[in-house]
C-alpha positions as CSV (number, residue, x, y, z in Angstrom):
1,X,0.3,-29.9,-11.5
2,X,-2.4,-31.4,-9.3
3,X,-0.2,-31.8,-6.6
4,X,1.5,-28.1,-6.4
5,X,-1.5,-26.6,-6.1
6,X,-2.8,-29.0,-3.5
7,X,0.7,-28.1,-2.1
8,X,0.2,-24.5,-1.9
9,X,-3.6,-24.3,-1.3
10,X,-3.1,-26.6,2.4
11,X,0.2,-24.3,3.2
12,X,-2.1,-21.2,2.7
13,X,-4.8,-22.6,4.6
14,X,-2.8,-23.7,7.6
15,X,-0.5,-20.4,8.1
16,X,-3.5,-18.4,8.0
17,X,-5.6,-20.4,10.6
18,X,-2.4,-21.1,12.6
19,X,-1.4,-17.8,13.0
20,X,-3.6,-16.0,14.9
21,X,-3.7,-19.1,17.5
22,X,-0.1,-18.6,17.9
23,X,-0.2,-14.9,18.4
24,X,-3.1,-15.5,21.1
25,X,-1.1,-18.1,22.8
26,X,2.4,-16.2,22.6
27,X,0.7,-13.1,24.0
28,X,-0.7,-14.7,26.7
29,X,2.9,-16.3,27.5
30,X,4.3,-12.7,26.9
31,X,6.7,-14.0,24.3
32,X,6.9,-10.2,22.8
33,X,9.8,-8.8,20.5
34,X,12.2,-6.5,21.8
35,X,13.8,-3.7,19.5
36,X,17.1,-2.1,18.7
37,X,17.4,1.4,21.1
38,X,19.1,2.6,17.9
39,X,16.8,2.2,15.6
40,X,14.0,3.9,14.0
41,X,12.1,5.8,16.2
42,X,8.8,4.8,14.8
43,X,9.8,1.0,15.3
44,X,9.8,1.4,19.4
45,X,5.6,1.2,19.4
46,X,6.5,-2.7,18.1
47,X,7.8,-3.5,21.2
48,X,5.8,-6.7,22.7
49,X,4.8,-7.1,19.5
50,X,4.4,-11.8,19.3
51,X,7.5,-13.2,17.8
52,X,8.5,-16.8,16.9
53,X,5.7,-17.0,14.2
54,X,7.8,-18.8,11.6
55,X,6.7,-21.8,13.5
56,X,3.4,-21.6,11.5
57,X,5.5,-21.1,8.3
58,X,7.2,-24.3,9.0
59,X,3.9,-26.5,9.8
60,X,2.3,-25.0,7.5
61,X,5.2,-26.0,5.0
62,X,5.0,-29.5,6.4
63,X,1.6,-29.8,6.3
64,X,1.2,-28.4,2.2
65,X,4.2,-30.9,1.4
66,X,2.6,-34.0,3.5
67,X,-0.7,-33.3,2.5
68,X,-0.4,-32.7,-1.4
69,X,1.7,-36.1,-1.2
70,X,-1.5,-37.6,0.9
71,X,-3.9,-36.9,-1.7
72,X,-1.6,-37.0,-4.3
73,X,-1.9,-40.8,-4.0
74,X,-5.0,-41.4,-5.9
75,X,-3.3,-39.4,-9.1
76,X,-0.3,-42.1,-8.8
77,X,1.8,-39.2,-7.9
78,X,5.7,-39.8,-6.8
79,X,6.0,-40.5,-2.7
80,X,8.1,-38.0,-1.0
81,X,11.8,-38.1,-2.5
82,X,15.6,-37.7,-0.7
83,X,16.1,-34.2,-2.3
84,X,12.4,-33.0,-0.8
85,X,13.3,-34.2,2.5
86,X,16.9,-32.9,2.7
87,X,15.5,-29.2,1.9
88,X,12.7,-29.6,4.4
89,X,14.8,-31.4,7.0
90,X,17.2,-28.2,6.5
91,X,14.7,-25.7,7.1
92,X,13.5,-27.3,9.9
93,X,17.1,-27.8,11.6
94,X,18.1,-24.2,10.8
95,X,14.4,-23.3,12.0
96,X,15.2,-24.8,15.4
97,X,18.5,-22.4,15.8
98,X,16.3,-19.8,14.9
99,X,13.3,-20.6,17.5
100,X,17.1,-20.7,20.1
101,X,17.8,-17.6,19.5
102,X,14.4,-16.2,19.5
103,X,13.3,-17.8,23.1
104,X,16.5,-16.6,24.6
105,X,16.0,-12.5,23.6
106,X,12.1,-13.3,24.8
107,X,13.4,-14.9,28.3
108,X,16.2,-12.4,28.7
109,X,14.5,-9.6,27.5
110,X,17.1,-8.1,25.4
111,X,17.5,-7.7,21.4
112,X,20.0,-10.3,20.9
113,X,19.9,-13.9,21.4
114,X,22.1,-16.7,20.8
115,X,25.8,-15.5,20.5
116,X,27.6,-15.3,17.1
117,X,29.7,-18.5,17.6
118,X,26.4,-20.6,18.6
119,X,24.4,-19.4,16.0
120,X,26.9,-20.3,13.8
121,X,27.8,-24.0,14.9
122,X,23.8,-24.3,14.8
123,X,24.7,-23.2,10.6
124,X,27.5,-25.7,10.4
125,X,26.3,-28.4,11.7
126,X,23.3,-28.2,9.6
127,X,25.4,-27.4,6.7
128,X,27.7,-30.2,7.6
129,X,24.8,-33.0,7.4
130,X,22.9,-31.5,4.4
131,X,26.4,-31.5,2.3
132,X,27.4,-34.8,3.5
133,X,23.4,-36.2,2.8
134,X,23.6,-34.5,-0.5
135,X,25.9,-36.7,-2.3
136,X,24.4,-39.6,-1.2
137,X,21.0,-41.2,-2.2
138,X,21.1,-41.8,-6.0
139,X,18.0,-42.1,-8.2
140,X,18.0,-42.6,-11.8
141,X,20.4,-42.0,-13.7
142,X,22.9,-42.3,-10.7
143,X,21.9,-38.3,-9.6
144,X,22.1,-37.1,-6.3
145,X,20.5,-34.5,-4.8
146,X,23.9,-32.5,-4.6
147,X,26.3,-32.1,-7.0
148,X,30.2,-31.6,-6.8
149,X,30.1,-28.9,-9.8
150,X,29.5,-25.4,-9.3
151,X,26.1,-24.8,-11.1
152,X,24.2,-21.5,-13.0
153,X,21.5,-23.0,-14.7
154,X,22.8,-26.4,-15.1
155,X,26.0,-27.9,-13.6
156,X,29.4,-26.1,-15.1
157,X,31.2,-29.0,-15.9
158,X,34.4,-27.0,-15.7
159,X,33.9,-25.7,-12.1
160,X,34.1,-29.2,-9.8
161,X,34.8,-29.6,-6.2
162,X,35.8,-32.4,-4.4
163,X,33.9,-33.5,-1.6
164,X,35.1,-32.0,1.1
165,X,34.8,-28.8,-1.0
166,X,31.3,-29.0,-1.8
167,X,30.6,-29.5,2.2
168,X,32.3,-26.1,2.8
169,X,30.3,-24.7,0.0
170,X,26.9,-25.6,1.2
171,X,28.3,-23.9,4.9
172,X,28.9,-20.9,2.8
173,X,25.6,-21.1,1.1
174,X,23.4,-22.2,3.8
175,X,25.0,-19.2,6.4
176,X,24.9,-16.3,3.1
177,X,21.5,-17.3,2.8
178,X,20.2,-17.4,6.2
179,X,21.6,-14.6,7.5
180,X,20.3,-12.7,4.3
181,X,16.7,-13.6,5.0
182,X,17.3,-12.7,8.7
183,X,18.9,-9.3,8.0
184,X,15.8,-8.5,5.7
185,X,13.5,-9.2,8.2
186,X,13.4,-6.1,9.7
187,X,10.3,-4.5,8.4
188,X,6.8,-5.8,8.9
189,X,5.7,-8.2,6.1
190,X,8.9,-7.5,4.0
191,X,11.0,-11.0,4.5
192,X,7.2,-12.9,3.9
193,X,6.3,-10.9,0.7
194,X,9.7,-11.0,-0.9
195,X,10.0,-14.7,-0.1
196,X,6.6,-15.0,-1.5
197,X,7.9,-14.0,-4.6
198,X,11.2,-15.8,-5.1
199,X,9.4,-19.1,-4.1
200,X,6.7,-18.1,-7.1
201,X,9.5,-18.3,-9.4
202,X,11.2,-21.4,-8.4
203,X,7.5,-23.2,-8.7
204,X,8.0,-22.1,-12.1
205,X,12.2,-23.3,-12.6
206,X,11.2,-26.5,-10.6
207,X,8.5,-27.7,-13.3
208,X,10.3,-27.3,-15.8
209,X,13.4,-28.9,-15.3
210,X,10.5,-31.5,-14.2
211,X,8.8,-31.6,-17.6
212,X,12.3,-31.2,-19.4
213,X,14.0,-33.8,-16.8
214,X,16.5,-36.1,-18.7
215,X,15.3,-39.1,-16.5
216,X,12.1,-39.6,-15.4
217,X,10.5,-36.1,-16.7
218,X,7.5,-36.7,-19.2
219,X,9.3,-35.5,-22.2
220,X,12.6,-36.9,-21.1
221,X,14.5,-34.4,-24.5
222,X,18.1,-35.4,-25.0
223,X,18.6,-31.9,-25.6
224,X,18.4,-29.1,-23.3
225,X,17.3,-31.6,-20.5
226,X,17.9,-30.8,-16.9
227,X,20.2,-33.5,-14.6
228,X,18.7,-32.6,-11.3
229,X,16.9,-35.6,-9.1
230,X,13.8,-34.6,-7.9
231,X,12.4,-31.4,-9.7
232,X,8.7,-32.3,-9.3
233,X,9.1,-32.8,-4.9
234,X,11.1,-29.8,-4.8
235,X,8.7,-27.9,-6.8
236,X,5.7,-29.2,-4.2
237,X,8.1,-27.6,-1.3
238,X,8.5,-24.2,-3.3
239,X,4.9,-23.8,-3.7
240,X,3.8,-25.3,-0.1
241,X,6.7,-22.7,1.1
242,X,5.0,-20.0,-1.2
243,X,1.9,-20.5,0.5
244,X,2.9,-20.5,3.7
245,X,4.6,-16.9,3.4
246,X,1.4,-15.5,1.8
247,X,-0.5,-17.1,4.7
248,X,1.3,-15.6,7.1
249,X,1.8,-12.2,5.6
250,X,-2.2,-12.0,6.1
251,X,-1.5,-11.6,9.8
252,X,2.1,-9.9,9.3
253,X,1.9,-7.1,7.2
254,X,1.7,-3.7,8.1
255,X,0.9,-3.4,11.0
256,X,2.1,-6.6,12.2
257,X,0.6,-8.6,14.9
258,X,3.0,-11.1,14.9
259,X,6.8,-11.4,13.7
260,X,8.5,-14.4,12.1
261,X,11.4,-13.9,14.5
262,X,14.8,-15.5,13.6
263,X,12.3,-19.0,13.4
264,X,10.5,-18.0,10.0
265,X,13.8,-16.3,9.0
266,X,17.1,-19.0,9.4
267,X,14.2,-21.8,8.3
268,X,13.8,-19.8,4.8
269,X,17.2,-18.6,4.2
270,X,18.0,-22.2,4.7
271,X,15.3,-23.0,2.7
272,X,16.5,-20.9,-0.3
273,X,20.2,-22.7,0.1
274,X,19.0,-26.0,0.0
275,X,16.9,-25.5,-3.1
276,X,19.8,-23.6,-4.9
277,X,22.0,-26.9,-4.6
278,X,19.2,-29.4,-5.3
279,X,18.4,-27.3,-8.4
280,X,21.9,-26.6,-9.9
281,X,20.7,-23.3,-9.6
282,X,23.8,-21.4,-7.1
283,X,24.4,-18.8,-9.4
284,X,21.1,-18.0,-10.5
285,X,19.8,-17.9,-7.0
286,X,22.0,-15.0,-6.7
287,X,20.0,-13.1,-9.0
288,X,16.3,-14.2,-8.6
289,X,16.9,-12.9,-4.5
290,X,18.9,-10.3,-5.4
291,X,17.0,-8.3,-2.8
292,X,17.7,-10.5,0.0
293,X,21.7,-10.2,-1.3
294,X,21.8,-6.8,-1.9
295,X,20.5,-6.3,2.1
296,X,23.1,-8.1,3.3
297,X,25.7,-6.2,1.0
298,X,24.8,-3.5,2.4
299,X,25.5,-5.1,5.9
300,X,29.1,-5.4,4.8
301,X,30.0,-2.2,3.3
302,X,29.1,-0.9,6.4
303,X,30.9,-2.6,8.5
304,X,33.9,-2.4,5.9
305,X,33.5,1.0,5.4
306,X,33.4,2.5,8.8
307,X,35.6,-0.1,10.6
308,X,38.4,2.0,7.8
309,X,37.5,4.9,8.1
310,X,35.1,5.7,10.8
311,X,32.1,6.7,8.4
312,X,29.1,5.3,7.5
313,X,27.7,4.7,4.0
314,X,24.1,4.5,5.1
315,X,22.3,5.9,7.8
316,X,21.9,2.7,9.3
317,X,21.8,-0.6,7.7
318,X,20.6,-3.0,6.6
319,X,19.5,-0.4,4.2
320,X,15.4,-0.3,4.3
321,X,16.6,1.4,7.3
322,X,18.2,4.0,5.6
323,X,15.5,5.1,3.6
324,X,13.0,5.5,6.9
325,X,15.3,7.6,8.5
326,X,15.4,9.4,5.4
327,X,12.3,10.4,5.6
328,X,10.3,7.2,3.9
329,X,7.3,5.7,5.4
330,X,7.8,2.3,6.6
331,X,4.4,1.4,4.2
332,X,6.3,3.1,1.5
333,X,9.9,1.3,2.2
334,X,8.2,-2.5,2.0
335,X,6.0,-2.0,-1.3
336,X,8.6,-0.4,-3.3
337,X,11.4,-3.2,-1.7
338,X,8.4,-6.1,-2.8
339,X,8.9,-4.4,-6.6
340,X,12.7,-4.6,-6.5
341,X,12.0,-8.4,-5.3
342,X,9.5,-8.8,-8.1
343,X,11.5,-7.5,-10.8
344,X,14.6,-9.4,-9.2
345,X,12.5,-12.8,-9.6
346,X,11.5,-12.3,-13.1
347,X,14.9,-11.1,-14.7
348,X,15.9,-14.9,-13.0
349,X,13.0,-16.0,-14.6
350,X,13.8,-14.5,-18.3
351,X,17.6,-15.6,-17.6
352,X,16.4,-19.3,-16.9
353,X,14.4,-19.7,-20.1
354,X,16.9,-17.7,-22.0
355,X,19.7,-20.3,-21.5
356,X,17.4,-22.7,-22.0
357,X,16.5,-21.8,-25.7
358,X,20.2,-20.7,-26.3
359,X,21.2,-24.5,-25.1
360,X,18.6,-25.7,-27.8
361,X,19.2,-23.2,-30.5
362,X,22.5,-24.9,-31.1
């Protein structure tokens, strides 16, 4: 437990120091966000505003996992572990498409960066490595970090996938769930707090598949045990990742000074992927960042919708756009979207436990 809060505390720390270097040193290189002509009105004045800040979010997530591992040593902690490393190294890869795409729109001036095929090469590639990576590496037990089975809580041993499968699966994971977090990020603070929040739960889901672990956990049950590889280094990136959002929110939210830019948001939509697999946790993923799925929904009925019939089903979308040019302050748009998030990460919460007692009530 030491460790995750030694995790989180030197995330914190660092985005929150870190930050407002990089928005002194981006505004003096003029690396300033440009916005969508169609758009909210109100969002024009954020024009200039420093982008690219997820590059805190991703030191600062280095730093909180390195760090709690550093000092970890004199509690005879576990070193760093494959399934840590393969989240962190996907991040980081997805991260590095993201900072592409940001420096381009920065250099060119213009709202859109890296085209759609690029962007999404960047996403298979990464996918392609992390799948492959997966299934290798076995600890005790003989578990990878990746599984072949389709997984809710636990693996469904009636759902498998070949190999080749899986790696397709993770490209469909790892691009949903970037391009989620990136479509959310359109309001200041929003994408940071939400993330906050879904991180905060899987702290939770990671220590106790850790403590409930079939190998290796400190309980070790036979019954209602959890087969995943590493649950106590995954759960030192979910709260080193929590931190670093909060820390960074302190300098994003409302009224921002500095935007995560497609850096912060391809790094934790990638994020969020590899952790789903690692965890054996796809399906419930779905449901603890609902928000973040429910904003790119709405992305596709739209385009759905009016490429049929010429008519749009919001206003504009992603959808916390439709409710500002409805009439709702942006303020007002980003605290009641954190509740949705909130209440989206406990029902997963609840949902996790309650299969859990159901698994040992029989």
């Amino acid at each position: 437990m030491r460790q995750i809060l030694f995790a989180g505390g030197i995330a914190l720390a660092v985005a929150i120091l870190l930050t407002p270097i990089l928005i002194k040193m981006f505004s003096r290189q003029g690396f300033g966000q440009e916005i969508r002509v169609e758009g909210p009105a109100s969002h024009q004045a954020k024009r200039g505003t420093p982008t690219m800040g997820g590059v805190a979010i991703i030191v600062a997530l280095w730093a909180g996992y390195w760090g709690s591992h550093l000092i970890g040593i004199g509690y005879d902690a576990q070193g760093p572990t494959a399934s840590g490393l393969l989240v962190l190294g996907l991040a980081t890869a997805l991260g590095a498409v993201g900072f592409l795409d940001d420096f381009i729109k920065i250099r060119k001036q213009r709202n859109l960066g890296l085209n759609k095929t690029a962007k999404l090469v960047g996403q298979f590639v990464a996918a392609v490595v992390f799948g492959i990576l997966a299934l290798r590496f076995p600890g005790a037990g003989g578990l990878t970090p990746g599984s072949t089975h389709l997984s809710y809580v636990r693996d469904i041993a009636t759902v498998s996938m070949g190999s080749i499968v899986f790696i397709l699966f993770c490209y469909l994971l790892i691009s949903a769930w970037s391009n989620a977090v990136n479509l959310t990020d359109g309001l200041d603070g929003l994408a940071a707090g939400s993330m906050s929040m879904v991180l905060g739960a899987y702290v939770v889901i990671t220590f106790w598949q850790y403590r409930n672990a079939c190998v290796g956990g400190p309980n070790e049950p036979t019954i209602g045990c959890y087969d995943v590889r590493d649950p106590l280094d995954l759960a030192l990136i979910c709260a080193a990742a929590a931190g670093a959002c909060i820390g960074f929110l302190w300098w994003n939210a409302a009224p921002a000074k500095i935007f995560m830019g497609d850096t912060g948001s391809l790094a934790l939509g990638g994020l969020l992927a590899g952790l789903s697999i690692t965890t054996r946790t796809e399906l419930l993923m779905v449901v603890v960042g609902a928000l973040f799925v429910a904003e790119a929904t709405s992305v596709v009925i739209q385009v759905a919708v009016f490429r049929s019939s010429r008519r749009r089903v919001f206003r504009m979308a992603p959808f916390h756009h439709h409710f500002e040019l409805a009439g709702w302050a942006e303020t007002t748009v980003i605290i009641r979207f954190w509740l949705l998030a909130g209440i989206a990460s406990a029902v997963g919460l609840a949902l996790f436990y309650s299969e859990y007692l159901s698994v040992i009530g029989n």
